[in-house]
C-alpha positions as CSV (number, residue, x, y, z in Angstrom):
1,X,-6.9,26.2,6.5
2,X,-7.6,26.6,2.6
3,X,-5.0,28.0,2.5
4,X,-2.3,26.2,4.3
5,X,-1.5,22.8,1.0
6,X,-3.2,19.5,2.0
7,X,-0.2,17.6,2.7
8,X,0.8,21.1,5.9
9,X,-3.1,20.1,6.5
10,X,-2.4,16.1,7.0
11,X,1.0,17.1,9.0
12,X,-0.7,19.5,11.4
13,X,-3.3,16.8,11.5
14,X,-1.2,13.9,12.4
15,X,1.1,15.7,15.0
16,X,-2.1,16.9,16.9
17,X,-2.8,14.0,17.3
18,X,0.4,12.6,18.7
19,X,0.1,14.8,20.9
20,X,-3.6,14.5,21.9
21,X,-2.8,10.9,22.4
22,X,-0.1,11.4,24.2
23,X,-1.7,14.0,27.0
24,X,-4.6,11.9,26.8
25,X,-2.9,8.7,28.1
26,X,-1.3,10.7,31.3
27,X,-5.1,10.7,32.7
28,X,-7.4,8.0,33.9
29,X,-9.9,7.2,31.5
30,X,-7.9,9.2,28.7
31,X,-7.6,6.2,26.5
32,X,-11.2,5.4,27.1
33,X,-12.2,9.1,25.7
34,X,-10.4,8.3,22.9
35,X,-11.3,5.2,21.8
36,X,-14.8,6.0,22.0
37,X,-14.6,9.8,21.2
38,X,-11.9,10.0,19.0
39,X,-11.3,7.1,17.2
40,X,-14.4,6.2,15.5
41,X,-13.9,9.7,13.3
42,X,-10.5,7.7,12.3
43,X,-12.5,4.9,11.2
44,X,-15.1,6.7,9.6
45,X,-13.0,8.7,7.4
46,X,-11.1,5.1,6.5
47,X,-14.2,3.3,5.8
48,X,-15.5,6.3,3.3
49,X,-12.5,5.5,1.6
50,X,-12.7,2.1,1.3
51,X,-16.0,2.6,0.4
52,X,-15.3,4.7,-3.4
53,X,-12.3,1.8,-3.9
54,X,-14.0,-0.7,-5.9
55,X,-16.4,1.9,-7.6
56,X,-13.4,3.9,-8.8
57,X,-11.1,1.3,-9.8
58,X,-14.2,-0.7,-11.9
59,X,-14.8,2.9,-13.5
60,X,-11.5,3.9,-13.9
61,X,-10.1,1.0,-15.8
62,X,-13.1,0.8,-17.6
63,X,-12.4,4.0,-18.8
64,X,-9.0,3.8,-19.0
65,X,-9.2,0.7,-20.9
66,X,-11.8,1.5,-23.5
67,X,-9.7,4.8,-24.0
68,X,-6.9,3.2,-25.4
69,X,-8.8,1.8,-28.5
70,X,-6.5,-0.7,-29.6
71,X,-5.7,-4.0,-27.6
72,X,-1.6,-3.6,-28.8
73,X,-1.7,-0.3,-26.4
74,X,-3.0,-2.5,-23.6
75,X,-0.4,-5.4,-24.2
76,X,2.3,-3.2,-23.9
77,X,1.7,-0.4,-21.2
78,X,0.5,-4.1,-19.1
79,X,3.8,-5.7,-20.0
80,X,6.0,-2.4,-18.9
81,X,3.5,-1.9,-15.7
82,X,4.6,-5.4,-14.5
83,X,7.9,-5.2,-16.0
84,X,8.8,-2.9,-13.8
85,X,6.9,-3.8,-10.8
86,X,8.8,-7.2,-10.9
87,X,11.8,-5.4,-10.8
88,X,10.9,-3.0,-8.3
89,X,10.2,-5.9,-5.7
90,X,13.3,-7.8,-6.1
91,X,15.4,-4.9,-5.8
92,X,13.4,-3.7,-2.7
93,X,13.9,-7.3,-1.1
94,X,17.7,-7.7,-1.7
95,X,18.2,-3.8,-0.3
96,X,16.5,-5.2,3.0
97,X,18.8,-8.7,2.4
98,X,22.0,-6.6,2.5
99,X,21.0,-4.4,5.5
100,X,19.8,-6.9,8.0
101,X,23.4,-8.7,7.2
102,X,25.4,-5.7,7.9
103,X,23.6,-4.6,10.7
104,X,22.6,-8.0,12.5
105,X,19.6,-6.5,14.4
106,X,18.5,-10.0,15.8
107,X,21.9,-10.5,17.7
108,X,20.6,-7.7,19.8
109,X,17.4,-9.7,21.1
110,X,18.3,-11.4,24.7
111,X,16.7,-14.7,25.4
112,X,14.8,-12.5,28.2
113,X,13.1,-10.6,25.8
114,X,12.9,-13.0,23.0
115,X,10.9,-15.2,25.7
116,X,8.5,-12.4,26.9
117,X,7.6,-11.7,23.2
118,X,6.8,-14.9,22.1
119,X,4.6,-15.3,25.0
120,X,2.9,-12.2,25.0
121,X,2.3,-12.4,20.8
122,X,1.8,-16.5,20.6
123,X,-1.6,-16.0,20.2
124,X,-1.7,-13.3,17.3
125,X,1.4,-15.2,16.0
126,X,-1.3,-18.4,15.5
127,X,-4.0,-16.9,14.0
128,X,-1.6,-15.4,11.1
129,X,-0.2,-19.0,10.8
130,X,-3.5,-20.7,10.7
131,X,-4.0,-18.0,7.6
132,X,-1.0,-19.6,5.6
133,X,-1.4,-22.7,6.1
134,X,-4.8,-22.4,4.4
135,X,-3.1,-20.6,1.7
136,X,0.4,-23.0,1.4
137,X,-2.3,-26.2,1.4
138,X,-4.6,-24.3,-2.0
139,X,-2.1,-25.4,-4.7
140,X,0.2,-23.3,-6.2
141,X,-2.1,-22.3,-8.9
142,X,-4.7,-21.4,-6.6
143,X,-3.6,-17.4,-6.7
144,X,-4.1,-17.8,-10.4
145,X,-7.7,-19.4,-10.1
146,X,-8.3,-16.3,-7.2
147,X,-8.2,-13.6,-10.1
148,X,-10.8,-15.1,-12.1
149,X,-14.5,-14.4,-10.1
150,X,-17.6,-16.4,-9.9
151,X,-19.6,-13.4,-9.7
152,X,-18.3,-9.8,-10.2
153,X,-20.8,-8.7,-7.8
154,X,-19.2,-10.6,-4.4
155,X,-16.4,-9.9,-5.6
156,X,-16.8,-6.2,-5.4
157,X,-18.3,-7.1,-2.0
158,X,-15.0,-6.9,-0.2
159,X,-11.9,-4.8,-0.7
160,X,-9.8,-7.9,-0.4
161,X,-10.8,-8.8,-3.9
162,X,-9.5,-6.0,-5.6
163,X,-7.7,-8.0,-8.2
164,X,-11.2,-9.9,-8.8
165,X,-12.5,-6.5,-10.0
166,X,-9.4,-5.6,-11.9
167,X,-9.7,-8.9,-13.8
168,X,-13.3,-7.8,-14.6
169,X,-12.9,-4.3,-15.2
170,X,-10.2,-4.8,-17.6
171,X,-12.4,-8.0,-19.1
172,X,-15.2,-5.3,-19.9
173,X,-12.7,-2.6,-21.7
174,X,-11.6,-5.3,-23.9
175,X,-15.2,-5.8,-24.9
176,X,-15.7,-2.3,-24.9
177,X,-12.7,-2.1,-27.3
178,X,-14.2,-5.2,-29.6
179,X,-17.6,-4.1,-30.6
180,X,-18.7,-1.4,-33.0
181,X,-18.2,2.6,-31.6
182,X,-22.2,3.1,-32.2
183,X,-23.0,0.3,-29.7
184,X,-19.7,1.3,-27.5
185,X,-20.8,4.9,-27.0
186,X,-23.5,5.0,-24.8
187,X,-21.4,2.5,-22.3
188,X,-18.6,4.5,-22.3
189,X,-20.0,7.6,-21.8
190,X,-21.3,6.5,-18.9
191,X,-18.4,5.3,-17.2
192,X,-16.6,8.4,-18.5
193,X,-19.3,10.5,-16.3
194,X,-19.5,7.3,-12.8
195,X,-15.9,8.0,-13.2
196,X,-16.0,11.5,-12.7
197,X,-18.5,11.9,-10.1
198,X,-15.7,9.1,-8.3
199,X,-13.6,11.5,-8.7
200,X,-15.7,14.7,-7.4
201,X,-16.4,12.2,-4.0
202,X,-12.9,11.9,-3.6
203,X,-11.9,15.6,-3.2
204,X,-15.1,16.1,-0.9
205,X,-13.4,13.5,1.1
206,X,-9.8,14.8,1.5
207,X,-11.4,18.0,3.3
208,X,-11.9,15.9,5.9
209,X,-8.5,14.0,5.6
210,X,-6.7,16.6,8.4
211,X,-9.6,15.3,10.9
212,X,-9.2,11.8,9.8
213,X,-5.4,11.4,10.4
214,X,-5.9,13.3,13.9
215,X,-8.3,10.7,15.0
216,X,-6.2,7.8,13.8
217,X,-2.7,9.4,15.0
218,X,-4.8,9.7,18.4
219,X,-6.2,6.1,18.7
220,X,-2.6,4.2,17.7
221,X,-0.8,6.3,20.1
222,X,-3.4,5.4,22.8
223,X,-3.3,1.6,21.7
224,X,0.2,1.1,21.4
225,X,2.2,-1.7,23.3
226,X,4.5,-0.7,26.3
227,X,7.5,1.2,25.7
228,X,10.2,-1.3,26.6
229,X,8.9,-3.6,23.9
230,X,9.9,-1.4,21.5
231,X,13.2,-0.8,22.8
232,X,13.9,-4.2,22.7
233,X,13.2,-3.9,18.6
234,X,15.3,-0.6,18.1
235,X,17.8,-2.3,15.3
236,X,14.8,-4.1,13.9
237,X,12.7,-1.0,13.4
238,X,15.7,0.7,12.5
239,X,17.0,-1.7,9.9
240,X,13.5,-1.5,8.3
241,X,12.8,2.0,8.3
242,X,16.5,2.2,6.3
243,X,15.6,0.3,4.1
244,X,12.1,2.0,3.2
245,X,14.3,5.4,2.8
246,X,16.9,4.1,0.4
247,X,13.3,2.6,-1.4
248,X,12.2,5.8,-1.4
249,X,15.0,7.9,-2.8
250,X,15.6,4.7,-5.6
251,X,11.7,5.8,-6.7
252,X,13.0,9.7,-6.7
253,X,16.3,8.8,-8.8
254,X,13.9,6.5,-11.2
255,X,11.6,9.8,-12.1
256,X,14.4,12.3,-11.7
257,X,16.5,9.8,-14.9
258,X,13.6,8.6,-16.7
259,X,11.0,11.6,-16.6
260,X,13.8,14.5,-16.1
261,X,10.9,15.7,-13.1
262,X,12.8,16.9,-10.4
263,X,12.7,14.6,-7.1
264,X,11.0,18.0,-5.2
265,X,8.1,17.7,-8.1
266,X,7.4,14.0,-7.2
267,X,7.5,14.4,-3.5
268,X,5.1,17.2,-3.8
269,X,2.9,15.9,-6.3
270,X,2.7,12.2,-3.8
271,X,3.3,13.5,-0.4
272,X,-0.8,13.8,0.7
273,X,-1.0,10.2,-0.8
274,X,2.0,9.6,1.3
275,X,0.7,10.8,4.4
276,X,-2.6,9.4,4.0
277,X,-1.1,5.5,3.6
278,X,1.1,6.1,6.3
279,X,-2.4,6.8,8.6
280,X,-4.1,4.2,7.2
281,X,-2.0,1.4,6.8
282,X,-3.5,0.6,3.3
283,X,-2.9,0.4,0.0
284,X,-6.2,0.2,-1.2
285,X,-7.7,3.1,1.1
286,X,-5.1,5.1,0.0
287,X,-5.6,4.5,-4.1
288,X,-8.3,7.5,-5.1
289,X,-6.2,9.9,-3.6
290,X,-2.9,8.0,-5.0
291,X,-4.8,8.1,-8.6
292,X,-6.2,11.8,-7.9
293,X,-2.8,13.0,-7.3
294,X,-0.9,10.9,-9.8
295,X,-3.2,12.3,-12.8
296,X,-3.4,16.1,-11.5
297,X,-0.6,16.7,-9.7
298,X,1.8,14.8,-11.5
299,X,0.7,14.8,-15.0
300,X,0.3,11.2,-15.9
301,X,-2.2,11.0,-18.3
302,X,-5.2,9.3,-16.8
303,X,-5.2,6.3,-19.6
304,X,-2.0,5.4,-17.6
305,X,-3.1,6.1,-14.0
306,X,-6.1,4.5,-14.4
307,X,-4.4,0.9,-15.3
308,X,-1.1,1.3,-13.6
309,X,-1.9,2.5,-10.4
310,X,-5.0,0.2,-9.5
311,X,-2.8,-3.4,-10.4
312,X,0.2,-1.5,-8.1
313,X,-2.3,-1.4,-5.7
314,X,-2.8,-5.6,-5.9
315,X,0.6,-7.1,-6.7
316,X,3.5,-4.0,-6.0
317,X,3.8,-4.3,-2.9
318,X,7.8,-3.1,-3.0
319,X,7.9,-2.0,1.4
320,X,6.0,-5.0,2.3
321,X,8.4,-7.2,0.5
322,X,11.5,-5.2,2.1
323,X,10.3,-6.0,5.3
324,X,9.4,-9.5,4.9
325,X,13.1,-10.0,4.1
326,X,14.1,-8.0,7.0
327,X,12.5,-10.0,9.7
328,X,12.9,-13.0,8.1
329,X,16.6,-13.2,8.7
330,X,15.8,-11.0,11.9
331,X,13.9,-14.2,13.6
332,X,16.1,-16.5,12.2
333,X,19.0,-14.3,14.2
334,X,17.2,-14.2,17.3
335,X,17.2,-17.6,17.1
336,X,20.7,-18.1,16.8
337,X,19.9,-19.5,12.8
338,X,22.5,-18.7,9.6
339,X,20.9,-18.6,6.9
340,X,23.0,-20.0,3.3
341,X,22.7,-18.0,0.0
342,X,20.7,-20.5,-1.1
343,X,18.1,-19.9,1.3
344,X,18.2,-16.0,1.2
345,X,18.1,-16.3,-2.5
346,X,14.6,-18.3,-2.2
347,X,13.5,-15.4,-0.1
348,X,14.0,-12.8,-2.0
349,X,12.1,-15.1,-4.8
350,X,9.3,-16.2,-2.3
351,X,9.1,-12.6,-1.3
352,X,8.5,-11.3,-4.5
353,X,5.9,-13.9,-5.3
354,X,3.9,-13.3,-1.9
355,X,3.6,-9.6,-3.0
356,X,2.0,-10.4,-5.6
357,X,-1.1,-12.1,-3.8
358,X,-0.9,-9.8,-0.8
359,X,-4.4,-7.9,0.0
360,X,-3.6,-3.8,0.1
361,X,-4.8,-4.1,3.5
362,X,-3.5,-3.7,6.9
363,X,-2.0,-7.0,8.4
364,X,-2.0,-8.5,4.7
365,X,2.2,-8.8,5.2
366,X,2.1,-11.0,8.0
367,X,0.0,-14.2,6.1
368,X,2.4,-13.8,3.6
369,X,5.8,-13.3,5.7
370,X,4.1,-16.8,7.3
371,X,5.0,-18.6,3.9
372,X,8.3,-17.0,3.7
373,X,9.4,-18.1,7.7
374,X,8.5,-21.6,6.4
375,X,10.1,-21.6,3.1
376,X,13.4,-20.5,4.7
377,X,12.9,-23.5,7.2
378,X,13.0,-20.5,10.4
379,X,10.3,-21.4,13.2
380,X,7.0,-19.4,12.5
381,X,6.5,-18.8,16.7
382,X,9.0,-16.3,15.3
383,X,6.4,-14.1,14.5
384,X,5.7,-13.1,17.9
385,X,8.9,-11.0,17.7
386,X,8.1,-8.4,15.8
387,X,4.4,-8.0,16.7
388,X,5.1,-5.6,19.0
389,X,6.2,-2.7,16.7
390,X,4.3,-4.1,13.5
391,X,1.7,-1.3,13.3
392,X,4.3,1.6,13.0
393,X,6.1,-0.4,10.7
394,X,3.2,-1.4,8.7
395,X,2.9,2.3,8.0
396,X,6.0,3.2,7.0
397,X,6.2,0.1,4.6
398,X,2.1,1.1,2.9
399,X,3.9,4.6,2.3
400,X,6.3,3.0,0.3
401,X,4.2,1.0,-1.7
402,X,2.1,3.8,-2.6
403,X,5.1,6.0,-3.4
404,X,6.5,2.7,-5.9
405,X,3.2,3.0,-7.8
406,X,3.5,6.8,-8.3
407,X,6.9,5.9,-9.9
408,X,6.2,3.1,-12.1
409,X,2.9,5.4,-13.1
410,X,4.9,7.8,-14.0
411,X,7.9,6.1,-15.6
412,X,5.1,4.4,-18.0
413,X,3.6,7.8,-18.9
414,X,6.7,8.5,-20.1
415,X,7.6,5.6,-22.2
416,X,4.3,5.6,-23.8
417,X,4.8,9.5,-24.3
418,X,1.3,10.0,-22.0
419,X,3.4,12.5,-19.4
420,X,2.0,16.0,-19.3
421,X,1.8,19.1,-17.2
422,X,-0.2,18.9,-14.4
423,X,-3.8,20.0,-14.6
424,X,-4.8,20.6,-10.9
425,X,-8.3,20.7,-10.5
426,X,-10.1,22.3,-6.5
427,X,-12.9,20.2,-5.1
428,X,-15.6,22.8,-6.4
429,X,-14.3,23.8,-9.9
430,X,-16.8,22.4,-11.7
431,X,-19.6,23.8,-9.7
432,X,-21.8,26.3,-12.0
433,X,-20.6,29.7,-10.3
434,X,-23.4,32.2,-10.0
């Protein structure tokens, strides 16, 4: 298996798993032995990476931070990071604006199916409601208040914070930045050695990555709705997944014109990030091995990587905004609704917005696609449509938006001249050889 690359690795792993599932579901009990087998390796290996997330962004912005030495440098790469996430998002949102109004994949929903849907997701469809109604009744400055913490150590408390911790983290480089080197030193040269050690945990943990993905390929295949459900969504799914594609190849042609890296260099360098978001479903989970691979496979400089990648994590949320705009209009064609110009123009800006405060976890999307139903005026029992084939899609969409940070990471690199060769390190390189 050493050596076979990690992204074969993650491949084998995931289609084992498929298939695993699959067999196992033919048998009584089968989905039993997996869920209680099989599944908690899946979350295990999730949970030890949510676990290093908050310890490796604090260190590496710290670090990254500090590095830069001069506040101007942190003005502008910041400017250019959101700059171009901005962009990003709205172009992601009108792409899945102009397919779901050439393709019309809600005309395709019968008032049979549309019932039994509804029904059979009201309840989920509620909860995710009740959600954004606490969030539409905060204020509209409320996400700005959110960044800002009360205390940096509940905040690091939960992954859903993340931009909490940024705030921080970034708050302490600037200090770092302000006060003489003599009294800086010592501080920095201990985040310079937590973030390495961060670093060390994370290659110790992608061993297990080929396990990991097996277990979790096994448990959604096992817990997935019935099969005419998803038939029922065919254009939906198809519209989306479309749309994530023409996302992706817009990120390749971005590095191919801006770095001159060939699109087979990025893939490469991104694809076990890739695979990993796609198993997990989130952002966050996936961002030490999105920074690991972004700084050693792809050469951005780790000054960049370390401040780029960690906000992308928080507010670029390009897949997630795609599909929000997909099934917007997608309800609001199952139920027979035409939406003006006017009103898909204030998705793609309410889209774009939402990204911004959506959590790089799993089901994050669906609070914020609640706020987008109701600023378009389309009926948020709408939800219940898409519920069914949500987790696949959540996937696809989590690999996008850790494939748009990669991008943006390295289109900054470049602009600030921070771009390099890669330096690829193995998990026990720096283990004193006898």
């Amino acid at each position: 298996m050493k050596k076979i690359a990690l992204h074969w690795q993650i491949i084998l792993g995931m289609v084992l798993g498929v298939l695993v599932g699959l067999i196992m579901t033919q048998f009584d009990g089968g989905n039993e032995i997996v869920r209680d087998w099989i599944k908690p390796f899946g979350t295990i290996f999730i949970n030890s990476l949510k676990l290093i997330a908050v310890p490796l962004i604090f260190a590496s912005l710290i670090k990254g931070v500090s590095d830069l030495k001069d506040i101007s440098k942190l003005s502008k790469m910041g400017g250019r990071t959101i700059g171009l996430y901005l962009m990003t998002t709205v172009i992601a949102v009108s792409i899945g604006l102009f397919l779901v109004n050439i393709i019309k994949p809600g005309k395709s929903i019968s008032a049979e199916t549309r019932q039994e849907l509804v029904q059979n997701y009201s309840g989920d469809a509620n909860k995710y409601k009740e959600e954004a109604v606490k969030q539409k009744e905060s204020g509209p400055l409320q996400a700005l208040v959110d960044i800002v913490p009360e205390n940096i150590f509940g905040a690091a408390s939960e992954n859903k914070n993340m931009l909490q911790v940024i705030f921080f983290a970034i708050f302490f480089g600037v200090g770092l930045i302000l006060i003489p080197e003599k009294k800086s030193k010592p501080v920095k040269k201990f985040f310079d050695g937590f973030n390495e050690v961060i670093l060390k945990m994370i290659d110790l943990i992608m061993l297990a990555a080929p396990f990991g993905v097996f277990a979790l390929l096994s448990a959604l295949v096992v817990e997935s709705p019935s099969i005419d459900l998803f038939k029922a969504l065919i254009w939906y799914a198809f519209t989306v997944i479309l749309g994530l594609l023409i996302m992706i190849a817009f990120y390749n042609l971005l590095v191919w014109v801006y770095t001159k890296k060939k699109p087979s260099f990025f893939i490469n360098g991104i694809s076990p990030a890739q695979l990993l978001a796609f198993s997990t479903s989130s952002s966050a989970a996936t961002l030490p091995v999105t920074m690991e691979r972004v700084t050693e496979h792809l050469g951005v400089d780790e000054e960049v990587s370390s401040f780029v990648l960690p906000i992308g994590a928080t507010i670029n949320m390009d897949g997630t905004s795609l599909y929000q705009a997909v099934a917007a209009v997608f309800i609001a064609q199952a139920f027979g609704m035409d939406l003006s110009l006017g009103v898909q123009l204030g998705i793609i800006t309410t889209a774009t917005l939402a990204s911004i405060g959506s959590a790089a976890v799993p089901g994050a999307g669906m609070v914020m696609l609640v706020i987008v139903l109701a600023q378009a005026g389309i009926p948020e029992a709408g939800l219940a449509l898409i519920f069914a084939i949500d987790r696949p899609l959540d996937m696809c969409r989590t690999t996008v938006n850790v494939t748009g940070d990669a991008a943006v990471s390295m289109t900054v690199a470049k602009s600030l001249d921070m771009l390099h060769e890669p330096k690829i390190k193995d998990w026990d390189d720096d283990y004193p050889k006898k």
